[in-house]
C-alpha positions in Angstrom: 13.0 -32.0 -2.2 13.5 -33.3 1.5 15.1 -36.4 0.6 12.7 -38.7 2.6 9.7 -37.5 0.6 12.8 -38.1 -2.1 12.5 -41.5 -1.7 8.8 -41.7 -1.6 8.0 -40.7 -5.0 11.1 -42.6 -7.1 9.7 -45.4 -5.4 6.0 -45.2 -6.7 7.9 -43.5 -9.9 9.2 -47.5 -10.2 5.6 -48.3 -10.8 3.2 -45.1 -12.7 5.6 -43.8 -15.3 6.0 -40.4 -16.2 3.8 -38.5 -13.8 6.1 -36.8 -11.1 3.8 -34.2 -10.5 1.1 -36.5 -10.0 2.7 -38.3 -7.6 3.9 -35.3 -5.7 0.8 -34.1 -5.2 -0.5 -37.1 -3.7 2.6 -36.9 -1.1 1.9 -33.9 -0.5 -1.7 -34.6 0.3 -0.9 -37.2 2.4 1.6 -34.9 4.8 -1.1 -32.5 5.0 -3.3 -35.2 6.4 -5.9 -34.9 3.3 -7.3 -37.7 1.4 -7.6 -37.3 -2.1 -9.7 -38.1 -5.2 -9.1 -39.7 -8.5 -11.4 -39.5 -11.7 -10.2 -40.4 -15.0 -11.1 -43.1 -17.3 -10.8 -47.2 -16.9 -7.4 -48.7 -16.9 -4.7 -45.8 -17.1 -3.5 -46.3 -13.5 -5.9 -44.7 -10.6 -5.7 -48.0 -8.5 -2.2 -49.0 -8.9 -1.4 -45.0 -7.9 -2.8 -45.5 -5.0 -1.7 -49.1 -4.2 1.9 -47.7 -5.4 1.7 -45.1 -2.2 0.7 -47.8 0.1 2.9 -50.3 -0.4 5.6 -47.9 -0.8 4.5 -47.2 3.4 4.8 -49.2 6.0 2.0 -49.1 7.3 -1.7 -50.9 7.5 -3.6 -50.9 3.6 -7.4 -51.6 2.9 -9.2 -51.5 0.1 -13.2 -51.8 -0.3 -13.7 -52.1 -3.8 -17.4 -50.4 -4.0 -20.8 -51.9 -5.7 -23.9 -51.2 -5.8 -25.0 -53.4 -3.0 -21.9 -52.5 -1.1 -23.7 -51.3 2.7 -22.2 -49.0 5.1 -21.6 -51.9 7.6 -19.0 -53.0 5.2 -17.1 -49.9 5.5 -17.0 -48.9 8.8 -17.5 -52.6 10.2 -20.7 -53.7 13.0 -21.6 -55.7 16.7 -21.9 -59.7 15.4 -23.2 -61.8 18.0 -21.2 -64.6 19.5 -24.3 -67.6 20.4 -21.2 -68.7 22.3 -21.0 -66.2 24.9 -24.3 -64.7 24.6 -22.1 -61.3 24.1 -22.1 -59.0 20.7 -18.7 -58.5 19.4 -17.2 -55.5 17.5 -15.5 -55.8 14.3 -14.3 -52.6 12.5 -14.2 -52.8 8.6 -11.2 -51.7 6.5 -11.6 -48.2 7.3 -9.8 -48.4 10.2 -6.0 -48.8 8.0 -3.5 -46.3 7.5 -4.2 -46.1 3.6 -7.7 -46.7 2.7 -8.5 -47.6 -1.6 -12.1 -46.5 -1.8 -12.5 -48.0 -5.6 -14.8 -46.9 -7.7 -16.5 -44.8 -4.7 -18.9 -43.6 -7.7 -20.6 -46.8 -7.9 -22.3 -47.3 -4.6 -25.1 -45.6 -2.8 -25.2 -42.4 -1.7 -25.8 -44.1 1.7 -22.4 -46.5 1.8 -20.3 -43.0 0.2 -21.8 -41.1 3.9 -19.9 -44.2 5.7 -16.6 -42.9 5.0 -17.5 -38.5 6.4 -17.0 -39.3 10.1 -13.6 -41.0 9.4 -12.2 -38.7 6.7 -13.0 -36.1 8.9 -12.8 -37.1 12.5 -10.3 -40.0 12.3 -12.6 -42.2 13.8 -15.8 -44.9 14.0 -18.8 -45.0 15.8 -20.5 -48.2 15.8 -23.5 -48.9 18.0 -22.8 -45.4 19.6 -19.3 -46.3 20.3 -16.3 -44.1 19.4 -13.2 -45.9 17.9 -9.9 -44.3 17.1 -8.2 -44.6 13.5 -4.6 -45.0 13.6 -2.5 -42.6 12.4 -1.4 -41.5 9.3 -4.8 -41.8 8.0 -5.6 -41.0 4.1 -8.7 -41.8 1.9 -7.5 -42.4 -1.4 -10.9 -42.5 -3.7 -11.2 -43.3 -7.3 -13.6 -42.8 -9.3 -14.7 -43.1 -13.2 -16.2 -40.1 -15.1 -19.8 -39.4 -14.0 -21.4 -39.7 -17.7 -20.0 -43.6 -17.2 -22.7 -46.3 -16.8 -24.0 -47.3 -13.3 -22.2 -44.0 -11.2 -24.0 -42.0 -7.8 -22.3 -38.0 -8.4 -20.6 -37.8 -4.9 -22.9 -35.1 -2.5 -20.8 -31.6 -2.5 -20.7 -32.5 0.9 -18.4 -35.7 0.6 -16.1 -33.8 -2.5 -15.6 -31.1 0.0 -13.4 -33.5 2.5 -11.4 -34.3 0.0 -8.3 -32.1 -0.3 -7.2 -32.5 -3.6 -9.5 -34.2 -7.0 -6.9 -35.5 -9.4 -6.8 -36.9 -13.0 -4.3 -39.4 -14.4 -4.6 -38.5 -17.7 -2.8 -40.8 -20.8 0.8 -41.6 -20.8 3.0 -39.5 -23.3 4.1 -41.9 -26.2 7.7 -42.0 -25.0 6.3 -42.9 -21.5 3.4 -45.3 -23.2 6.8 -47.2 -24.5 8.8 -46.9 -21.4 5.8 -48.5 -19.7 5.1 -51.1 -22.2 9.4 -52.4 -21.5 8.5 -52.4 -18.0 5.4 -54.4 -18.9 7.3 -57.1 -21.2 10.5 -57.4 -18.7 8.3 -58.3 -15.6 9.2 -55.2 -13.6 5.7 -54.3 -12.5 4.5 -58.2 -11.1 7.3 -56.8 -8.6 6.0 -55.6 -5.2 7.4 -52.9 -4.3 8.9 -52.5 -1.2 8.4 -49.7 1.6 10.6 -47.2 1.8 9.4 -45.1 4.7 7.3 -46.2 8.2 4.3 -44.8 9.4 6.1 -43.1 12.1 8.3 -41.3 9.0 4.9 -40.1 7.9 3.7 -38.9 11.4 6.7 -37.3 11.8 6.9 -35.6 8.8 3.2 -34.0 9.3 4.2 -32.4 12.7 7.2 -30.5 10.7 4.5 -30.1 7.7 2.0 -27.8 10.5 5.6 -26.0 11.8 6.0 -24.6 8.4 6.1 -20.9 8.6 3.0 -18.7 6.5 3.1 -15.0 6.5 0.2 -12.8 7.2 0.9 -12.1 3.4 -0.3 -15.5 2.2 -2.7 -16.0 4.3 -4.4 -12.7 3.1 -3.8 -14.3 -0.6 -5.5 -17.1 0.2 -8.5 -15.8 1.5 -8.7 -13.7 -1.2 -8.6 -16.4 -3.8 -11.2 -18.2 -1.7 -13.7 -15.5 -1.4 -13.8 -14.5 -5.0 -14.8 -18.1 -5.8 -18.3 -17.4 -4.0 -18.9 -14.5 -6.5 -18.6 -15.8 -10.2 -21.3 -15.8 -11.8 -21.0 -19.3 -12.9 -21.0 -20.5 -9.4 -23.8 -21.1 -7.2 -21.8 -21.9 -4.3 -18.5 -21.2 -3.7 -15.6 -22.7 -1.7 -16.2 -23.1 2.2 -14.4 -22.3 5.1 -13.0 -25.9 5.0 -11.2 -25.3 1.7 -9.2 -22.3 2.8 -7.8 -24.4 5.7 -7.1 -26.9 3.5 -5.4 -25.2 0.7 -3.1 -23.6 3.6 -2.1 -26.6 4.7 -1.5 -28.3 1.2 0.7 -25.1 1.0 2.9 -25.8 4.1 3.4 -29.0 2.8 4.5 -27.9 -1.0 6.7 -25.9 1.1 7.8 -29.2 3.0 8.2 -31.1 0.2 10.0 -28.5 -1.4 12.7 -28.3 1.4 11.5 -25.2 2.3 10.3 -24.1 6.1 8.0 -21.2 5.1 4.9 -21.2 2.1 5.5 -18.8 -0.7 2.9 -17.5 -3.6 4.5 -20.0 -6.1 3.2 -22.5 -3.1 -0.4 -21.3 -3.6 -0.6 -21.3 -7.2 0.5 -24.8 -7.1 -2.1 -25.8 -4.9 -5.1 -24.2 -5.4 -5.8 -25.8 -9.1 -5.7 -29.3 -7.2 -7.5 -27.8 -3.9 -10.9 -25.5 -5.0 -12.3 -26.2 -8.4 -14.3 -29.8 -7.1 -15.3 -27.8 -4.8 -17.3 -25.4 -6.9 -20.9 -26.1 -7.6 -21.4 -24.8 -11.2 -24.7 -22.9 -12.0 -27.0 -25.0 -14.5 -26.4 -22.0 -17.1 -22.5 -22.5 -16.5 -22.6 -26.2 -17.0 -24.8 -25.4 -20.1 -21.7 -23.7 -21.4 -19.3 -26.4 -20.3 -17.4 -24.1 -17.7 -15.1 -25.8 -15.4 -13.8 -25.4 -12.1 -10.6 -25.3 -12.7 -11.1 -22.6 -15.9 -12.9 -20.0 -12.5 -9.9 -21.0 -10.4 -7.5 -20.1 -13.1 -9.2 -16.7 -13.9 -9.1 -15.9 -10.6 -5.5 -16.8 -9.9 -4.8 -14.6 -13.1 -6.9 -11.6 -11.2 -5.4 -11.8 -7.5 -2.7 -9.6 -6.8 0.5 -12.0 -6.2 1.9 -10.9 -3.2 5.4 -9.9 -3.2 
């Protein structure tokens, strides 16, 4: 692993406890300048995952913890008026930060989620019909809980498909539930940790993330993959345009993280379990039966020709 992005994950490794390959994918979503989403269950680490990463960079951290009263004014920020000067002022809400901690995006409005499209996917804010530029690195990190959980609004296909990559937690191992608790009893995680890496580090590392060579060869794979997800039967609409791009890109920056300067088809298998299946909207019959994204993504990786 290049030895910067090294240093990344042991340091948010100090904090989430057994889940390397957790953490690498949210590094590797970050260098491919995606935002991510979490769903799992309350309490086994979404928030401090993504607070780990932030603090781990040195760089500008939000977080809007969503209700259901939560407004889109409190996102994305609004003109107050000043009696002083007779003059309305600007004030941009947290979205403008490097890392942004949507909590709990599930629980607000369909109406405050739409706050956060233009800036995941433009990088910046229009308020009162004025444009205003996000810094960069920018990354959404959204969590949510389960949507069979009390009081949730199912994200719009629409929103899910600016994410790059929906991942789960999932419970600690016993040998990492006790490693935790040790941490827990000696004090270790009140300790804040401390960044290891600037923004620049980050900036720079996502212009040698798009200089990453990919072969006509994988790019053909990829579309492959991609097209066959819009003709299962289970699926009523398949992965778009946007997902291709993105799956390529989480690619070059396996690769990157990987120390490698060109994507190979280990690269795309990697990826594209973290990459499509949220991205899938499941017939009502498939849902009926309890079939996943991820179980279409895997069949279809299984039926794609690897190419050598």
């Amino acid at each position: 692993m290049d030895s910067k992005m090294t240093l990344l994950t042991e340091n948010i490794a100090r904090r989430i406890v057994g889940k390397e390959e957790l953490i690498e994918k949210l590094v590797i979503a970050l260098l491919a300048g995606g935002h991510v989403l979490i769903e799992d269950v309350p309490g086994v680490g979404k928030t401090t995952l993504a607070r780990s990463l932030a603090e781990s960079i040195e760089g500008s951290f939000a977080r809007i913890q969503f209700t259901p009263d939560t407004l889109p004014s409190d996102v994305t920020g609004m003109s107050v008026y000043n009696a002083g000067t007779g003059e309305f002022t600007t004030v941009l809400g947290p979205v403008k930060a490097n890392i942004v901690l949507a909590d709990e995006i599930n629980r607000t409005s369909p109406r405050t989620q739409s706050a956060l499209l233009e800036a995941m996917e433009e990088q910046q804010l229009t308020i009162d019909g004025v444009s205003y530029p996000i810094p960069d690195p920018f990354m959404v990190i959204g969590t949510q809980n389960p949507s069979t959980s009390v009081g949730t609004y199912p994200l719009p296909e629409a929103q899910l498909d600016r994410f790059l990559m929906k991942l789960t937690v999932g419970y600690p191992s016993d040998e990492d539930a006790r490693a935790m608790a040790r941490r827990f009893l000696s004090g270790e995680f009140e300790e804040s940790l401390k960044p290891v890496l600037s923004a620049e580090d980050i900036v720079t590392a996502e212009k040698s993330v798009r200089e990453v060579t990919v072969s006509d060869e994988i790019v053909g794979y990829v579309s492959e993959i991609v097209k066959r997800t819009r003709k299962q039967q289970e699926v009523k609409c398949g992965a778009s345009p946007r997902a291709s791009l993105d799956l390529l890109r989480a690619c070059q920056a396996k690769a990157y993280v990987s120390g490698r300067d060109y994507v190979i088809p280990e690269d795309v298998l990697a990826m594209a379990e973290a990459v499509l299946p949220h991205r899938l909207m499941i017939t009502a019959e498939g849902r009926m039966n309890r079939v996943t994204g991820e179980e279409i993504i895997r069949r279809i990786l299984r039926e794609v020709k690897v190419p050598q």
